[in-house]
C-alpha positions, -999 to 999 in steps of 0.1 A, spaced: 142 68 18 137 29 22 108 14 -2 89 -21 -2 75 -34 -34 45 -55 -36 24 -69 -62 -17 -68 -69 -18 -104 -58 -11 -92 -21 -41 -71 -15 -73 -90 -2 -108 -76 -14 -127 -61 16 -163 -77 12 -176 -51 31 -170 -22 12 -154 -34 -24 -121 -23 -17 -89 -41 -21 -68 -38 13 -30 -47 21 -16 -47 59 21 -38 68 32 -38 101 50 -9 117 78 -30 126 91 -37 89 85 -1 78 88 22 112 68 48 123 74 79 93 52 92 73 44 64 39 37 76 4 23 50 -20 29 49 -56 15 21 -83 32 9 -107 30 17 -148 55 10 -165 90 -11 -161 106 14 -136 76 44 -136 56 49 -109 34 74 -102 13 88 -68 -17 61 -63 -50 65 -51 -52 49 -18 -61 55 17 -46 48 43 -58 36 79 -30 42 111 -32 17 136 -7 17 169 11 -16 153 -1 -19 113 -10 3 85 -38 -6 63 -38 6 30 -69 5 12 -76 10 -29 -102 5 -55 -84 -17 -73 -53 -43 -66 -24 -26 -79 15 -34 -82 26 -9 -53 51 6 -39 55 19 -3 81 48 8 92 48 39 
């Protein structure tokens, strides 16, 4: 399994609805099933609370707040 880090300071806030939203295209991480975790600690991460929109060529993930993330692939 592959992962992608990525820091709070990559999510944009959604003005719309409050939410804080990061895009990643399906070509950098394929077309699998993603599981997101946020960051802790140093090296501890744990499941996050996110939702996640499927597009044919992106994936949105959307969370109440910005977060240090990371995305398994």
């Amino acid at each position: 399994m592959q992962f992608i880090d990525f820091k709070k300071e990559h999510f944009k806030e959604d003005e719309n609805t409050n939410d804080f939203v990061i895009e990643i295209s399906k070509a950098e991480i394929g077309f699998d099933e993603i599981k997101v975790q946020e960051r802790k600690d140093d090296e501890i991460y744990e499941d996050a609370d996110y939702q996640i929109t499927d597009d044919p060529l992106k994936i949105t993930i959307r969370m109440k707040q910005p977060a240090d993330i990371r995305v398994n692939f």
